[in-house]
TORVOSE-466497 format. One record per residue (C-alpha): x negated, y negated, z; residue number from 1. Coordinates in Angstrom, 1 decimal. Layout:
# TORVOSE-466497
> c1:c2:c3:num
> X:Y:Z:NUM
...
# end
This chain:
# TORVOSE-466497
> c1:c2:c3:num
> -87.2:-143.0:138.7:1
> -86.3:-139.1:138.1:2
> -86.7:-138.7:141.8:3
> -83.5:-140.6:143.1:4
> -80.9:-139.4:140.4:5
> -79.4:-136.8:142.2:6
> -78.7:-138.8:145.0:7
> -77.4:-141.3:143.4:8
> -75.1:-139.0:141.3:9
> -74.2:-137.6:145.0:10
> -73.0:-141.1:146.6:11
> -69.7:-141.1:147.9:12
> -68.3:-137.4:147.3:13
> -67.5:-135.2:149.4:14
> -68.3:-131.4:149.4:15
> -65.4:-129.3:149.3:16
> -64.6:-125.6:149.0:17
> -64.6:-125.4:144.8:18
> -68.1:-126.9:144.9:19
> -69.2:-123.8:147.6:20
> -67.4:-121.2:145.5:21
> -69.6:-122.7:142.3:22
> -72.7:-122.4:143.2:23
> -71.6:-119.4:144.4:24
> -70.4:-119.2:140.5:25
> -73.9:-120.1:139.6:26
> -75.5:-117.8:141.7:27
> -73.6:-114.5:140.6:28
> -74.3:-115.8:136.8:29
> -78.4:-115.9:137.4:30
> -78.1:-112.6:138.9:31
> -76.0:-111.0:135.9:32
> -78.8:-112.2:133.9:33
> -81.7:-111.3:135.9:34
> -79.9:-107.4:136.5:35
> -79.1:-107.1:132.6:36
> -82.5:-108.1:131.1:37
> -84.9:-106.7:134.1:38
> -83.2:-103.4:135.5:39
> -80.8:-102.7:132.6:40
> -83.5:-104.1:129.5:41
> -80.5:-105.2:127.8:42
> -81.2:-107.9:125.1:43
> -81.6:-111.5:126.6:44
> -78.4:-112.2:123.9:45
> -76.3:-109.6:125.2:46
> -77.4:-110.7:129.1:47
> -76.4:-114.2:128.8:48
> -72.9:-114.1:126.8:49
> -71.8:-112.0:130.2:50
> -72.9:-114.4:132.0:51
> -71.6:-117.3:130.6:52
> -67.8:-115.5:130.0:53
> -69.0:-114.3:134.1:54
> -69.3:-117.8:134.9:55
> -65.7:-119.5:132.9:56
> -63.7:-116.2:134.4:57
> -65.2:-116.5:138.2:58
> -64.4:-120.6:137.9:59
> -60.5:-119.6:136.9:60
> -60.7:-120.2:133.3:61
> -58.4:-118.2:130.9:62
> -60.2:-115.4:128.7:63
> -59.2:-117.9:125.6:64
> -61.2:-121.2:127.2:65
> -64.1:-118.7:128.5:66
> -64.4:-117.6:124.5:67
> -64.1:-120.9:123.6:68
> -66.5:-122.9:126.3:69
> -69.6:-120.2:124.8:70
> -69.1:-120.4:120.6:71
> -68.7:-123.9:121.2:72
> -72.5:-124.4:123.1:73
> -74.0:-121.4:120.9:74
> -72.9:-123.6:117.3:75
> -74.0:-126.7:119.2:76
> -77.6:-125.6:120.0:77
> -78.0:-123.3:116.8:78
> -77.2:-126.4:115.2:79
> -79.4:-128.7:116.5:80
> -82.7:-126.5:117.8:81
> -82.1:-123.1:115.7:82
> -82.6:-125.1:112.8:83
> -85.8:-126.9:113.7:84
> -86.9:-123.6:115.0:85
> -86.8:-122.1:111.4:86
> -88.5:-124.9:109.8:87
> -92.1:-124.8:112.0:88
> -91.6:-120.9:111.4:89
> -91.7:-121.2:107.5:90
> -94.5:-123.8:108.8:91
> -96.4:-121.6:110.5:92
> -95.9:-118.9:108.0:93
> -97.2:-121.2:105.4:94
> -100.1:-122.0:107.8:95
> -100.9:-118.2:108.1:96
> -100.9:-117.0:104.6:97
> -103.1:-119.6:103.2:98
> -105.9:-118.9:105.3:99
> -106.0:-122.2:107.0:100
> -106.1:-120.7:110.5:101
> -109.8:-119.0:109.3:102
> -110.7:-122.0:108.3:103
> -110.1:-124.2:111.1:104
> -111.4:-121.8:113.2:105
> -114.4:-121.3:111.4:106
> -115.8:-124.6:110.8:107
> -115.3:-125.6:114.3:108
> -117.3:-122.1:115.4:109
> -120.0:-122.9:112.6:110
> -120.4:-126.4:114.0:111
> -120.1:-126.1:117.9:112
> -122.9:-124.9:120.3:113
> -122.0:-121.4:122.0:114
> -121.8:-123.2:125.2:115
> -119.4:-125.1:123.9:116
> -117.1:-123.0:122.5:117
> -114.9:-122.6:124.8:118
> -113.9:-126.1:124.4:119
> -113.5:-126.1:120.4:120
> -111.1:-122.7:121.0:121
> -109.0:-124.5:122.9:122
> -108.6:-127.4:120.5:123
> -108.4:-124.8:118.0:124
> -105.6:-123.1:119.3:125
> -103.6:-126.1:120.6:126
> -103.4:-127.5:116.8:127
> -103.0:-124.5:115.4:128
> -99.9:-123.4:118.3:129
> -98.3:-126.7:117.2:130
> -95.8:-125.4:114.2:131
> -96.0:-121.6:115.5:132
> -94.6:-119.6:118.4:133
> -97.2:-118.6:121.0:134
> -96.7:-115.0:120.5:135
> -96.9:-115.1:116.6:136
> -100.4:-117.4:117.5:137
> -101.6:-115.4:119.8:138
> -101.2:-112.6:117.2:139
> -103.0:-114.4:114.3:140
> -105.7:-115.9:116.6:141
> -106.9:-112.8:118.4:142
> -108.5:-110.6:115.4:143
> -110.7:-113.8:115.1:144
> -111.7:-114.0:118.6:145
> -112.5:-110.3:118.5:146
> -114.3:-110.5:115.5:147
> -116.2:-113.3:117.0:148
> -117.1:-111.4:120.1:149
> -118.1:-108.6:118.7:150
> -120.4:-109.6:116.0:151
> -122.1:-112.7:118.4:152
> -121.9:-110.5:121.5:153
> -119.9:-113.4:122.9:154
> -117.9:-112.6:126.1:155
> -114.3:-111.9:125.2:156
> -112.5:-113.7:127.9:157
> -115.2:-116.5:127.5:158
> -113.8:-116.7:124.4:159
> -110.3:-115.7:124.5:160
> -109.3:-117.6:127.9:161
> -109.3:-121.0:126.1:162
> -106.9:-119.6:123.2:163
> -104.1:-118.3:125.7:164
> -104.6:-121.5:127.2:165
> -104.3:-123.6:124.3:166
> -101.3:-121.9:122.6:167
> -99.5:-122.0:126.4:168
> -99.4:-125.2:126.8:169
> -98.5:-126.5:123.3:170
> -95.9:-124.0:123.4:171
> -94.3:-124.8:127.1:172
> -94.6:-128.9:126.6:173
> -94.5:-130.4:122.8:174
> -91.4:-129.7:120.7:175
> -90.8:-128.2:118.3:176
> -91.5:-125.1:120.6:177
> -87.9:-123.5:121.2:178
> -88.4:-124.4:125.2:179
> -89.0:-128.0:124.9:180
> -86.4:-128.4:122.3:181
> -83.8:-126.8:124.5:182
> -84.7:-129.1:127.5:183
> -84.7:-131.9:125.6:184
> -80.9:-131.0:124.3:185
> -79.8:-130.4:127.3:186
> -81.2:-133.6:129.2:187
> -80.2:-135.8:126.1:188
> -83.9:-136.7:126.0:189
> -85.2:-138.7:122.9:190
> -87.5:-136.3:120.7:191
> -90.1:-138.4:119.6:192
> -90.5:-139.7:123.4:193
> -90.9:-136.3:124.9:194
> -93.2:-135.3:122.0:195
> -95.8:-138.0:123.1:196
> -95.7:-137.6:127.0:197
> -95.9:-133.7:126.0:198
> -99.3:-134.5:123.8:199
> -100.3:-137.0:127.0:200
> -100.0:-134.4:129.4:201
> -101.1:-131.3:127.4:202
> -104.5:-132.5:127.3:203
> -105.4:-132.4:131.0:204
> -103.6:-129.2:131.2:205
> -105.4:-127.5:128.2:206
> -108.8:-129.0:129.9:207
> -108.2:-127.1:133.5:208
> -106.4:-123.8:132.5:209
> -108.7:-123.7:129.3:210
> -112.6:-124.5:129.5:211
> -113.1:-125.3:133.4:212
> -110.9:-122.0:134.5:213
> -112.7:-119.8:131.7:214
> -116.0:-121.4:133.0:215
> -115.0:-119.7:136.3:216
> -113.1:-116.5:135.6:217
> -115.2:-114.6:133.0:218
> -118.2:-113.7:135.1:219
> -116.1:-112.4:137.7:220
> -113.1:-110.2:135.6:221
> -114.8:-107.2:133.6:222
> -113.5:-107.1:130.0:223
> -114.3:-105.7:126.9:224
> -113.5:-105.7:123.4:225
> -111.7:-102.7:123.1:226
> -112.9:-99.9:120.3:227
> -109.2:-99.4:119.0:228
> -108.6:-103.1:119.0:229
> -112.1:-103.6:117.3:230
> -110.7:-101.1:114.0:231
> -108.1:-102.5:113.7:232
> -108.6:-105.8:114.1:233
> -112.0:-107.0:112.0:234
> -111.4:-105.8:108.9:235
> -112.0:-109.2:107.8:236
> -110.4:-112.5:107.8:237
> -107.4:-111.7:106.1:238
> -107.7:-107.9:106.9:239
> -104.5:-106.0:107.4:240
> -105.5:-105.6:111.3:241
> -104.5:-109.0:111.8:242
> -100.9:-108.3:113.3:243
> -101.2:-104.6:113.8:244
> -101.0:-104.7:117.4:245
> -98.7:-106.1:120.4:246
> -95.1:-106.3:120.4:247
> -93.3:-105.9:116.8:248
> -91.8:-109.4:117.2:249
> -95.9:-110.4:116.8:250
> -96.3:-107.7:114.0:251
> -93.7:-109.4:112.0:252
> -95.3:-112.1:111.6:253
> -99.1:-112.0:111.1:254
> -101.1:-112.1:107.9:255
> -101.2:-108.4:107.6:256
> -97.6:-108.4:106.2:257
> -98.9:-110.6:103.4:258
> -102.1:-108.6:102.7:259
> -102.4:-105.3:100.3:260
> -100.6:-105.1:97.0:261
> -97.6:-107.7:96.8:262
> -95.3:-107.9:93.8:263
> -95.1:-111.8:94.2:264
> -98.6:-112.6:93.9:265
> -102.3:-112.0:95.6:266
> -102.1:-111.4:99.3:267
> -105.5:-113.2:99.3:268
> -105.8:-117.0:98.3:269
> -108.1:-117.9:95.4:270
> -109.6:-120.6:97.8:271
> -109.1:-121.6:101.3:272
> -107.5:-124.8:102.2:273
> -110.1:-127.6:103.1:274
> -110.3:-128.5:106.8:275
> -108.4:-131.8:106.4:276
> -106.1:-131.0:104.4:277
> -105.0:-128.2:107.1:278
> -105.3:-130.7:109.9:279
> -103.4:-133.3:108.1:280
> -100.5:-130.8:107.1:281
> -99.9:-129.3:110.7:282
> -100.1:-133.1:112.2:283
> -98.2:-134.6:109.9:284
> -94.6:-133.5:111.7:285
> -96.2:-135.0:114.9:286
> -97.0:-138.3:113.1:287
> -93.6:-138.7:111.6:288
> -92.2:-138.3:114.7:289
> -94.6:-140.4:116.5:290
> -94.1:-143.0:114.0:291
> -90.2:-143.3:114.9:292
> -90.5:-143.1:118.4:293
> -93.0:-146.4:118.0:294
> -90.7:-148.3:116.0:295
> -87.7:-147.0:118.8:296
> -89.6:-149.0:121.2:297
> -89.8:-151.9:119.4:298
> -86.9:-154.7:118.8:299
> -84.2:-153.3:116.3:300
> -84.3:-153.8:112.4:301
> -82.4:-153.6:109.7:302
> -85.6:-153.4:107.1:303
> -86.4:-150.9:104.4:304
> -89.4:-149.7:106.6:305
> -87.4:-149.0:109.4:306
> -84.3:-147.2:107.7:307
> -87.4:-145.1:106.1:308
> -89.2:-144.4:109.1:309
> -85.9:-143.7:111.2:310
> -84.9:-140.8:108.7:311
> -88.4:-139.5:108.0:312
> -89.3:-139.7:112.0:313
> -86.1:-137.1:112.7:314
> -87.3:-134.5:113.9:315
> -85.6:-131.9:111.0:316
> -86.5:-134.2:108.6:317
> -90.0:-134.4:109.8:318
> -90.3:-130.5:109.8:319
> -88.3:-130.3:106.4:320
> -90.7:-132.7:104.5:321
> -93.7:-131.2:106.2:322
> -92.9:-127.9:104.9:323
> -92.0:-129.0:101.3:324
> -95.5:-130.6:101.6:325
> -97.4:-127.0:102.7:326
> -95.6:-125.3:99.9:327
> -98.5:-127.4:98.0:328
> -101.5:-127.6:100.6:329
> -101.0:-123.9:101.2:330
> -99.3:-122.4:98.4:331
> -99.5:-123.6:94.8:332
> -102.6:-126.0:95.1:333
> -104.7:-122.5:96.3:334
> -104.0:-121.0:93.2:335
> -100.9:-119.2:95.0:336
> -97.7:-118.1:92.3:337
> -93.8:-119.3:92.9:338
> -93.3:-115.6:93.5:339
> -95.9:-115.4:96.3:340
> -94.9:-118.4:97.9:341
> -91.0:-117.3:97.5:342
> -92.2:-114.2:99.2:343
> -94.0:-116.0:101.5:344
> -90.5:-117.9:102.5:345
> -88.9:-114.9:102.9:346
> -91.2:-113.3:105.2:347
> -90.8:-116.7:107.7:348
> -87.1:-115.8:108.9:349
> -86.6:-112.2:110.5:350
> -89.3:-113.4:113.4:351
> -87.7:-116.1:114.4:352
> -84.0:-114.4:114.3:353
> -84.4:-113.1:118.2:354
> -85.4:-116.4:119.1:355
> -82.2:-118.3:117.3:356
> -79.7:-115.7:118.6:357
> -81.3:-116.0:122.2:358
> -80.9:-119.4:122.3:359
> -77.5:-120.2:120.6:360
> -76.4:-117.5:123.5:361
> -78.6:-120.1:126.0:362
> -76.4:-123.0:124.2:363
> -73.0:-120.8:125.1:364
> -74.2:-120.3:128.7:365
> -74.5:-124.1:129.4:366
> -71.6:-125.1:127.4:367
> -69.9:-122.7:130.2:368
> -71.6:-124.3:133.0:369
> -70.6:-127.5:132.2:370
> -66.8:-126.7:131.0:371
> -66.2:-125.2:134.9:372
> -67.2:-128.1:136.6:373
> -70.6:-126.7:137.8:374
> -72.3:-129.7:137.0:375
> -70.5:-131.5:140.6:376
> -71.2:-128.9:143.0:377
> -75.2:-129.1:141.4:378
> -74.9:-132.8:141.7:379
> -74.0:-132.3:145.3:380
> -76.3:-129.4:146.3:381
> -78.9:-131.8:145.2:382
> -78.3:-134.9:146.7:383
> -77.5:-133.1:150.2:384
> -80.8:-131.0:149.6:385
> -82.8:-135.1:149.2:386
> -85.3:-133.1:146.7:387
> -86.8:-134.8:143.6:388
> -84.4:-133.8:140.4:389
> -87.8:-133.6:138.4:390
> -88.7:-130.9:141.1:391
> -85.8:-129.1:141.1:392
> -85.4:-128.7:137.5:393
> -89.2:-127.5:137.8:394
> -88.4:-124.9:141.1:395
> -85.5:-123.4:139.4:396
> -87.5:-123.1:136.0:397
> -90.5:-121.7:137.7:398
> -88.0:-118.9:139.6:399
> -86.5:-117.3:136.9:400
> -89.9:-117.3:134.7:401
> -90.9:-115.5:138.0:402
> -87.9:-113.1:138.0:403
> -87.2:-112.5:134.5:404
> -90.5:-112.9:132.8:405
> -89.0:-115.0:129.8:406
> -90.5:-118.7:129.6:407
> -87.4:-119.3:126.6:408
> -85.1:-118.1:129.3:409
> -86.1:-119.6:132.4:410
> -86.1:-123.0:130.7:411
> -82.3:-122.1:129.2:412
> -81.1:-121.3:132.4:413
> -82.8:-124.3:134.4:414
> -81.7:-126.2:131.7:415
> -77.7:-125.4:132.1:416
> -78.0:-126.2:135.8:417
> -79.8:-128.9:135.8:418
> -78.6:-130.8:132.5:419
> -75.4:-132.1:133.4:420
> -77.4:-133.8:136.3:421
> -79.2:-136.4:133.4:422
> -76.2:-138.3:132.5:423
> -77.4:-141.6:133.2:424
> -81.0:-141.5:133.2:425
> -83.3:-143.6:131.2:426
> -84.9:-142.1:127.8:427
> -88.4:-142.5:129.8:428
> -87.1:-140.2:132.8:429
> -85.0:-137.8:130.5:430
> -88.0:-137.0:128.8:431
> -90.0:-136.3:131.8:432
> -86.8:-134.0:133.2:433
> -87.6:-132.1:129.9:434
> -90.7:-131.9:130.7:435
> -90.1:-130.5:133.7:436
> -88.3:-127.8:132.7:437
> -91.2:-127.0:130.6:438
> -93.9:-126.9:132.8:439
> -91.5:-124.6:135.5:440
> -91.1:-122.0:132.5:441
> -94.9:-121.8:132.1:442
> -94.7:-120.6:136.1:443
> -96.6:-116.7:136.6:444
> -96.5:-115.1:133.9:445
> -97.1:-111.5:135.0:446
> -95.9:-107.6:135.0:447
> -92.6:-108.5:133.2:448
> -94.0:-110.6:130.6:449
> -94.3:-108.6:127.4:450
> -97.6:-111.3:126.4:451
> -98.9:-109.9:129.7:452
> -99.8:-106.5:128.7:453
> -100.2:-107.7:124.9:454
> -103.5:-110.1:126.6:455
> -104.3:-106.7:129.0:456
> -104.7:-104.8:125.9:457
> -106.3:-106.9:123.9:458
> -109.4:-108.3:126.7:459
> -109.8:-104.7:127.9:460
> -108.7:-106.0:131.8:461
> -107.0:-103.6:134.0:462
> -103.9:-105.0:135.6:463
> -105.7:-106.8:138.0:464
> -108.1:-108.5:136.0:465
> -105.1:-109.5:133.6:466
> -103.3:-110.6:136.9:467
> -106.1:-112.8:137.6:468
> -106.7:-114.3:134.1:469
> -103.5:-114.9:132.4:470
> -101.4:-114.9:135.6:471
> -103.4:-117.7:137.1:472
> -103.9:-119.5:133.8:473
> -100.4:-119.9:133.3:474
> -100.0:-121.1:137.2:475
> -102.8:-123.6:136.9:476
> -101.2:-125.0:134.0:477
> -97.5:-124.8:135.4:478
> -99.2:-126.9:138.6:479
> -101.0:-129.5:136.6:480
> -98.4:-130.5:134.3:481
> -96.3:-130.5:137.1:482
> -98.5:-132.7:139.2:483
> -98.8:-135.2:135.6:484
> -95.1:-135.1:135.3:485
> -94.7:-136.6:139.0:486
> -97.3:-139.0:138.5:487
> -96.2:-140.6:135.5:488
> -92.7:-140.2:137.2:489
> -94.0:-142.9:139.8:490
> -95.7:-144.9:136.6:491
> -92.7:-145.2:134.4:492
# end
């Protein structure tokens, strides 16, 4: 069990003055990053490459190692998780241009009852947050769910609750979401593994923070569908409003940088791409990988079939042969040009550049953690503290979402402190510690979240009726992951 690692790492060591003056290390480090990026609003890239040299210099390393110790972790992780993090973005870019988030979202609102819509959004939004970041969904998603309140006279947070939701917790629990991916480097914690408790414990968290809370909450928050947000926002399914508002990292990437005139093609698809082939193409990543972390559990094979599922189940591969497969579903077999679709590839990399640089600075500030020795005086402070390492990963996750207002990093700082705790641990409980890091990252959103006033603006709320929605939202599904997480802990 994740819950008696840390004191078994702790047997028979004594604590000594180097471990106090580390966490002392530690301490000073969080703080650097926490001053930087909340009082100073100096770039999260910029904040933690001072804190990682902070950390080599305060433990007595030489300028030279401290240089060293951070390119080392930021070509590691940029390796490993900045790639995967381009692939679902051409993905997701694919996704957007082809019109297969209207569709989705339309036949499941043509089909499903009004009172039961609530349920479909959140289904909606979960599938379609799979290959995409949740600001870029949330983004795509909400001109639709204006459009839809406006024209039906359908509450907005009635209708909108259940996409936040949705997009939340894809995004803080099933890789290949930049926070799950960088847990599950740091805690050596098998991919496909962590990708199937992920799906098992989004679904009870999508249920509670989505459909029951919204069931709850939108009588009792006044909201509206703001007049500004209405013109610019339902010009149409593949109107230019569709990423005209919110932060310019979401602007980048919505479908109004593909609309208008375009030299590579039509900005409009001659057909939309049919509900199952949409479904099939975003799933098809998940089912590789699925398929790979079945045949893991089985007994060990040296057959064609296994070699082939092994290499297609990889998670890069898995992204890299999905996207060669949408460059068909929703490019060229729509009636889409090589020049639109080569345009289309293009337009997939400058959103996710902030992300990469973020975390390969993330990957330097663990590499520095671990270089000094950190990793003992943790291991100690845990095992005298007799706390749950599944917990603690989640507490100090949970923290620095609260402080710094970053889900990406809260879970790369957790994830430097509490990874070199996971040497030892079973794939089955590294996967949950992942988890965990996850779920603590999801913790209260709120003031200093930047997707915080993006959701105020778009509901109409005032800050306490955005306080009360998407502040408690993302605490109720924080909680009940958490409260999965330690009961499958006791399971498995």
């Amino acid at each position: 069990m994740v819950c008696s690692a840390a004191g078994l790492l702790a047997a028979d060591q004594s604590w000594t003055a180097e471990d106090t003056w580390l966490l002392v290390v530690v301490g000073v480090s969080i703080a650097v990053v926490v001053l930087l990026i909340s009082w100073a609003r100096i770039h999260p890239f910029l904040a933690l490459t001072v804190s990682a040299l902070t950390v080599s210099l305060l433990a007595g390393e030489s300028a030279q190692k401290a240089i060293v110790s951070f390119t080392t972790g930021l070509g590691r992780i940029t390796g490993s998780v900045g790639v995967l993090i381009i692939l679902g973005a051409v993905l997701g870019r694919m996704l957007a241009d082809s019109g297969g988030i209207e569709q989705v979202v339309g036949t499941l609102t043509r089909v499903v009852r009004p009172e039961r819509l609530p349920w479909a959004l959140t289904l909606v939004a979960a599938l379609i947050g799979l290959p995409m970041f949740f600001e870029v969904g949330f983004v795509m998603l909400m001109p639709l769910v204006l459009q839809l309140a406006r024209q039906t006279n359908y509450p907005v947070l009635r209708a909108g609750m259940p996409v936040v939701a949705g997009l939340a917790t894809v995004h803080a629990l099933v890789p290949p979401h930049p926070g799950p991916l960088i847990a599950i480097q740091a805690v050596h914690a098998p991919v496909g593994l962590t990708m199937l408790y992920g799906l098992l414990v989004a679904v009870p968290c999508a249920i509670v923070s989505g459909p029951l809370f919204t069931a709850y909450i939108w009588p009792r928050v006044p909201a509206h569908v703001p007049d500004s947000a209405t013109a610019a926002f339902t010009t149409g399914p593949h109107g230019d409003g569709a990423a005209g508002h919110g932060t310019g990292r979401g602007s980048a990437s919505g479908p109004a940088s593909a609309s208008g005139a375009d030299d590579a093609g039509p900005a409009v698809p001659r057909s939309l791409p049919s509900l199952a082939v949409t479904v099939g193409t975003i799933l098809l990543p998940i089912v590789l990988m699925t398929l790979k972390a079945v045949y893991d559990s089985m007994p060990k094979s040296q057959g064609t079939l296994y070699t082939v599922v092994e290499f297609l189940g990889t998670p890069m591969i898995a992204l890299l042969v999905t996207v060669f497969v949408s460059l068909f579903t929703f490019g060229y077999s729509l009636g889409f040009s090589r020049l639109h679709v080569q345009a289309s590839l293009a337009r997939s990399f400058a959103p996710v550049a902030g992300v990469i640089v973020i975390v390969g600075a993330g990957g330097g500030y663990s590499q520095a953690l671990q270089d000094t020795g950190v990793d003992r005086a943790v291991t100690l402070a845990a095992g005298h503290l007799h706390i749950s390492l599944l917990l603690l990963a989640w507490l100090i996750a949970a923290l620095m979402r609260t402080i710094v207002g970053s889900g990406t990093i809260a879970t790369i700082t957790a994830a430097g402190i509490v990874g070199p705790l996971s040497h030892g641990l079973a794939p089955a409980e590294a996967s949950l510690l992942a988890l965990a890091l996850g779920s603590g990252a999801a913790f209260a959103g709120h003031v200093n979240d930047a997707a915080f006033w993006m959701a105020k603006e778009y509901f109409g709320t005032s800050i306490g009726g955005t306080l009360r929605t998407w502040t408690v939202s993302h605490t109720l599904l924080s909680l009940t992951s958490l409260g999965c997480l330690l009961l499958l802990d006791i399971v498995v």
